[in-house]
C-alpha positions as CSV (number, residue, x, y, z in Angstrom):
1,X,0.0,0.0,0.0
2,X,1.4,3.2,-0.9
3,X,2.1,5.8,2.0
4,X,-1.3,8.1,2.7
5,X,-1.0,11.7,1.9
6,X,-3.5,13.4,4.3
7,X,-4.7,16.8,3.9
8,X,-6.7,18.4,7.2
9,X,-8.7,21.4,6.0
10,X,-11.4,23.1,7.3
11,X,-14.2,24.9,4.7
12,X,-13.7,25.0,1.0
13,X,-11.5,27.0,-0.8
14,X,-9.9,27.2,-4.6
15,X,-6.8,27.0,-3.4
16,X,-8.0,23.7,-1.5
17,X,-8.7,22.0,-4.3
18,X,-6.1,23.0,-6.7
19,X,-4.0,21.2,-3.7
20,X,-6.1,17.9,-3.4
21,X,-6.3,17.9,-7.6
22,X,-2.4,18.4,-8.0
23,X,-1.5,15.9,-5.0
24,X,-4.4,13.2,-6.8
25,X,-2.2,13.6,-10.2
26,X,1.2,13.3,-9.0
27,X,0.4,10.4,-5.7
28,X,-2.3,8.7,-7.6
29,X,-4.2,6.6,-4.9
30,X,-3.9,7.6,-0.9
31,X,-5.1,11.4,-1.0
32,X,-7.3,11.6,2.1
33,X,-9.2,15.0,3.0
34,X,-10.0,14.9,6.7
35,X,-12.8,18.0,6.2
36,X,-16.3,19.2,6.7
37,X,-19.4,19.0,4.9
38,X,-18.5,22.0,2.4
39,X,-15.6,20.4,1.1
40,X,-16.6,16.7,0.5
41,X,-16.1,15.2,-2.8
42,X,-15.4,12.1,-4.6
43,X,-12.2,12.9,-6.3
44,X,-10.5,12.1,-3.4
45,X,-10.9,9.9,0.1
46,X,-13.0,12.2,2.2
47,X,-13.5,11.9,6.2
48,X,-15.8,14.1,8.4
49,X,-13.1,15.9,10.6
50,X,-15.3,15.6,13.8
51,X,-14.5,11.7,13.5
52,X,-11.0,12.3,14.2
53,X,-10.3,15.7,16.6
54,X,-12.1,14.0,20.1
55,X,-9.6,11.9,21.3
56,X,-8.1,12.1,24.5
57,X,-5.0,13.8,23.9
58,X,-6.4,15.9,21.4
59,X,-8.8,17.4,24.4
60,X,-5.9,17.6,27.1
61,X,-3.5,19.5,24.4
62,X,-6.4,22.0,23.7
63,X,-6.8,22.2,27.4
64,X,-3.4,23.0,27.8
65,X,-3.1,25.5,24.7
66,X,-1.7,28.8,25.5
67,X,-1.6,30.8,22.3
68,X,1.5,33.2,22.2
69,X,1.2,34.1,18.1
70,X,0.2,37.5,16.0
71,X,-2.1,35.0,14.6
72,X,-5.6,34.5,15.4
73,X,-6.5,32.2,18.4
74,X,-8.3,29.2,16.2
75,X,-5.7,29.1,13.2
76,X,-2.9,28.3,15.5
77,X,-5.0,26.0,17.6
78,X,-6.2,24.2,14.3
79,X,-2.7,24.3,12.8
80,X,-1.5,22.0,16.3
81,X,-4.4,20.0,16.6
82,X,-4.2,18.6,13.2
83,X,-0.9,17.0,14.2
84,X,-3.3,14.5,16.7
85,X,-6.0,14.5,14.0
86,X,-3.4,12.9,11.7
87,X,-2.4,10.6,14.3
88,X,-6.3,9.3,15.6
89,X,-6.9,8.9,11.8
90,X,-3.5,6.8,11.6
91,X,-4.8,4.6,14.7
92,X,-8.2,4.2,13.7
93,X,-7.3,3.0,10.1
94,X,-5.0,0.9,10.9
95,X,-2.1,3.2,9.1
96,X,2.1,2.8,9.9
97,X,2.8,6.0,8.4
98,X,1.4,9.2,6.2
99,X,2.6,12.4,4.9
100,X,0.6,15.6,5.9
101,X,0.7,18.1,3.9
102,X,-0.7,22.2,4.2
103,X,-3.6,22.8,2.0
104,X,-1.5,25.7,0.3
105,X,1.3,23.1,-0.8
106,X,1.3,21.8,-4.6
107,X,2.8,18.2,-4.8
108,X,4.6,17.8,-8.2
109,X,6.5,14.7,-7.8
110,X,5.1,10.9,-6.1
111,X,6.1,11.1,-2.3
112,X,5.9,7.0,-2.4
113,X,9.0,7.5,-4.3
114,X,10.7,8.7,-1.4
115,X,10.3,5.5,0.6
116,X,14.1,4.8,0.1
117,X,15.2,7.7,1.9
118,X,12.4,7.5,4.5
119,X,13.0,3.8,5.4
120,X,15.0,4.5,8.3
121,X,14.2,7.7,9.4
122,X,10.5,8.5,11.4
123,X,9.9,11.8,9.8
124,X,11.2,14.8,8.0
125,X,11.0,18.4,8.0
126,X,11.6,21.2,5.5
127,X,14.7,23.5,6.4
128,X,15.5,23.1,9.8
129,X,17.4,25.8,10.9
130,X,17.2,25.4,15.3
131,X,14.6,27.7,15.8
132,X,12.2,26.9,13.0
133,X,11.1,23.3,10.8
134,X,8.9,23.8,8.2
135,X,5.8,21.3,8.6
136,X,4.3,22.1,5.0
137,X,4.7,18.4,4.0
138,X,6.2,16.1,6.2
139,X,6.2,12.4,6.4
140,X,5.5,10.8,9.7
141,X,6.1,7.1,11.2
142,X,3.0,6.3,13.2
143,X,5.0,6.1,15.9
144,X,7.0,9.1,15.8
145,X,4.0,11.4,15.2
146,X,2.6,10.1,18.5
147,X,5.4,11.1,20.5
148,X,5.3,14.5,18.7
149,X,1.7,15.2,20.1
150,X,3.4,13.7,23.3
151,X,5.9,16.3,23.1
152,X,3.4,18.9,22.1
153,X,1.2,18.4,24.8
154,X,4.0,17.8,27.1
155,X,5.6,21.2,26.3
156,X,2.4,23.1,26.5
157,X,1.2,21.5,30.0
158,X,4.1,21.0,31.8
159,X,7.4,22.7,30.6
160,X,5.6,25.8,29.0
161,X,8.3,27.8,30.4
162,X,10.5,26.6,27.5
163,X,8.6,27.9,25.3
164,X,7.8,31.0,26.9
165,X,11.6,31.6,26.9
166,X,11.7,30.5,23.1
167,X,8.6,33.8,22.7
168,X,10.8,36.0,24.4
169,X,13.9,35.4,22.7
170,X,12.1,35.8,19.5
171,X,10.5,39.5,20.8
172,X,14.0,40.4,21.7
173,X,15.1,39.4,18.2
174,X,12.1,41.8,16.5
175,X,11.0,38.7,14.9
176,X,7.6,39.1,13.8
177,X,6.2,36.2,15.0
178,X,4.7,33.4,18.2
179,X,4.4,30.0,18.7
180,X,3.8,28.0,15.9
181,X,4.2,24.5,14.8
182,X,7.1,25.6,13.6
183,X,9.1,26.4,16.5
184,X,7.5,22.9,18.2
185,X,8.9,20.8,15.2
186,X,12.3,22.4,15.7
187,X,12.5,21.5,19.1
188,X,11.5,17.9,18.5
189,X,14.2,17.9,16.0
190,X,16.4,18.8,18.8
191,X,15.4,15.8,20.7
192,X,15.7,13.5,17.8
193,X,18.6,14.3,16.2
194,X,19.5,11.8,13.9
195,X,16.3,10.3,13.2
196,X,14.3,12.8,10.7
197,X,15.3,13.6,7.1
198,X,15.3,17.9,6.3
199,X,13.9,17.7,2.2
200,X,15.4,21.5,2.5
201,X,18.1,21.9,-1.0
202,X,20.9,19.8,-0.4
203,X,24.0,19.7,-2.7
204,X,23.9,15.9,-2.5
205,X,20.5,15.8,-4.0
206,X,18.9,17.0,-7.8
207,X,15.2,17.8,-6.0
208,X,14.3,19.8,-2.8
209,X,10.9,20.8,-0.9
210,X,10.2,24.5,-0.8
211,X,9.5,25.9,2.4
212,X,8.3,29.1,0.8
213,X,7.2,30.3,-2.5
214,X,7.8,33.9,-1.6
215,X,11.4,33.7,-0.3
216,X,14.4,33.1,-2.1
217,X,16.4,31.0,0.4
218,X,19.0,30.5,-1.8
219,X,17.3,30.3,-5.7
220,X,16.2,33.0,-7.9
221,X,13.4,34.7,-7.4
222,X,11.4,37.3,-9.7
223,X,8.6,39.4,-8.2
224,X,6.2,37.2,-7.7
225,X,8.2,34.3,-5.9
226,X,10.6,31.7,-7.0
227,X,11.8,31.9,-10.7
228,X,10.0,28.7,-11.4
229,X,10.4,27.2,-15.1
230,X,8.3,23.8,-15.6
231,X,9.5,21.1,-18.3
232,X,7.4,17.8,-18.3
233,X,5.2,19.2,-15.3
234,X,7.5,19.7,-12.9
235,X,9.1,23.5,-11.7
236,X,12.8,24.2,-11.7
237,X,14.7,27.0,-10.1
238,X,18.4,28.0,-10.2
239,X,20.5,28.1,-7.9
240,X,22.3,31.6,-7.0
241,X,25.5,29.8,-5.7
242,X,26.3,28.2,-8.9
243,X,23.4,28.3,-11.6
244,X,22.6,24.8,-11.2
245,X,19.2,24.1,-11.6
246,X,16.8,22.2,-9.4
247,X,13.5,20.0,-9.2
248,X,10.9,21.4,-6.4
249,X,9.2,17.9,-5.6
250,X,6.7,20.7,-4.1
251,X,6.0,24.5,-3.7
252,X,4.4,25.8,-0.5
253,X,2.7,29.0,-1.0
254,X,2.3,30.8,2.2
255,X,0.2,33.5,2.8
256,X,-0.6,36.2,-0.1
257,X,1.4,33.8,-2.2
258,X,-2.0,31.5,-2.6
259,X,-2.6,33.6,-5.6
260,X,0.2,32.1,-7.5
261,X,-1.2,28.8,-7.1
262,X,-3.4,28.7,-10.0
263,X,-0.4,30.1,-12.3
264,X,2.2,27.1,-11.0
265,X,-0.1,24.4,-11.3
266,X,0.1,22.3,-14.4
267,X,-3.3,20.4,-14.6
268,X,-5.6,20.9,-17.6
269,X,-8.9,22.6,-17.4
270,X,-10.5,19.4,-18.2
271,X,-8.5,17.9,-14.9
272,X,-9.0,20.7,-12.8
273,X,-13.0,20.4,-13.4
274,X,-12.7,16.8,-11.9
275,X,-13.0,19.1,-8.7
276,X,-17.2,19.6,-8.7
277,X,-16.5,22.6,-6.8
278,X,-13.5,24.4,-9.1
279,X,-15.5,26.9,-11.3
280,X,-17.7,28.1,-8.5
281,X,-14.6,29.1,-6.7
282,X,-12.9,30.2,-9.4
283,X,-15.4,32.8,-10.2
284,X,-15.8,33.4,-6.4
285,X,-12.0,34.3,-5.8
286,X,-11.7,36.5,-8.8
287,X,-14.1,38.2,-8.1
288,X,-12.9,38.4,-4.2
289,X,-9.6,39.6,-6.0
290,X,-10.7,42.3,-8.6
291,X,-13.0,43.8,-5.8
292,X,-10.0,44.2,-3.4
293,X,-8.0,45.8,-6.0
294,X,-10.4,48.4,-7.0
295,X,-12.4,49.1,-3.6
296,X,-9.9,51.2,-0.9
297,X,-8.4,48.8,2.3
298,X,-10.5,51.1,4.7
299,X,-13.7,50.9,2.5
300,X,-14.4,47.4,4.6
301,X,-13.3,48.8,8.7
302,X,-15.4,52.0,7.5
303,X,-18.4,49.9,6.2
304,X,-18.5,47.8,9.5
305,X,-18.5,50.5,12.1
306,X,-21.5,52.1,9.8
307,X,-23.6,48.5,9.9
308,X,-22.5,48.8,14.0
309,X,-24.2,52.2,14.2
């Protein structure tokens, strides 16, 4: 059986599916969507999320959540609980292993082709630099991802005082940002050393994982993210210390740089409209877009302190 790719997403979104659509094209069988009622189609293997987020450790984590993060309160909860959604789905399929991947990732190459590298590691990580692992596709032993929500749960209930001096080093440093599943992935990597593979660019290998679209980390970039060129369906970028060029198994496009998605995806219409739910939000986005680009920023906080009144 070929490793599960599991995507854990909550609503319905074009993006969404241009992810689920790319991954179902490039991993063939295994694309699960562990969702809700507005995003369930046939395309790919679709469970109800409220199957999968009661378990017991998923209720003492969310407890035990203190959020420290710019962001708002229920993305970063979501973004940590998914880690023991993943791993009540694993148990309660009877699954050894899976790779979870963001629903703003495109998958370009088949992850089950990875399974020589993987085969004695328990899980991987993009760019792991000691104060940040990128999470945006990461393979998991069933085992290992268990004693990450351990670790999460552990860190958040009883040694929170670690992370609350990760915070403040990170304030001290101007760094725009909190406590993330970033920073709890980097300091599992700490305590595993040895035993995860980083997919970040390494000389010793023709492909990499991107842990951001929208920053250069090394390869060319023009002014709308990496300097992508596709040949035979899959993106290439060059290399600024050398010009060599390299295969992105997978793009990650944080953020603002969702609107690129569409652009760097190679399907066909005729694929993309396997999706039941791709025109609708197609015509739904640009119309989101084209409004916010000719309608002022403080049109919207003016308009809602008017409907207040």
């Amino acid at each position: 059986m070929s490793i599960p790719i599991i995507f854990t997403h909550t609503n319905n979104s074009l993006y969404l599916q241009l992810a689920l659509l790319q991954a179902k094209k490039s991993c063939k069988e295994n694309v699960f969507l562990i969702g809700d009622q507005s995003n369930a189609a046939s395309f790919v293997r679709h469970f109800m999320l409220s199957d999968y987020d009661k378990s017991e450790l998923c209720a003492d984590f969310e407890k035990n959540y203190k959020h420290f993060s710019p962001n708002p309160y229920n993305y970063e909860l979501f973004c940590l609980k998914r880690w023991f959604v993943a791993l009540d789905f694993l148990k309660k399929n009877n699954l050894a292993e899976c790779f979870c991947v963001d629903s703003d990732v495109l998958v370009y190459d088949d992850l089950n082709n990875l399974s020589g590298l993987l085969a004695d590691k328990d899980f991987s990580v993009i760019r792991f630099t000691g104060e940040f692992a990128g999470p945006q596709c990461s393979y998991f032993k069933r085992e290992a991802l268990e004693r990450y929500c351990n670790f999460i749960l552990k860190m958040y209930r009883d040694e929170f005082f670690k992370l609350q001096k990760i915070y403040d080093s990170f304030k001290a440093k101007g760094y725009v940002c909190g406590l993330s599943d970033m920073v709890l992935l980097a300091e599992f990597c700490k305590e595993n050393s040895g035993k995860f593979v980083d997919f970040d660019y390494s000389p010793e290998r023709d492909f990499c994982f991107d842990e951001n679209f929208g920053i250069s980390y090394g390869f060319e970039c023009g002014k709308k993210g990496k300097a992508v060129r596709f040949r035979n369906g899959l993106p290439y970028a060059r290399r600024l210390d050398g010009g060599v060029e390299i295969r992105f198994s997978m793009l990650h496009f944080q953020g603002d740089n969702k609107l690129y998605m569409s652009k760097n995806c190679p399907l066909s219409l005729g694929e993309r409209l396997a999706s039941p739910y791709y025109l609708k939000l197609l015509i739904k986005t640009k119309a989101k877009n084209f409004c916010k680009r000719i309608i002022p920023k403080n049109f919207w906080t003016f308009a809602k302190r008017m409907l207040k009144k």
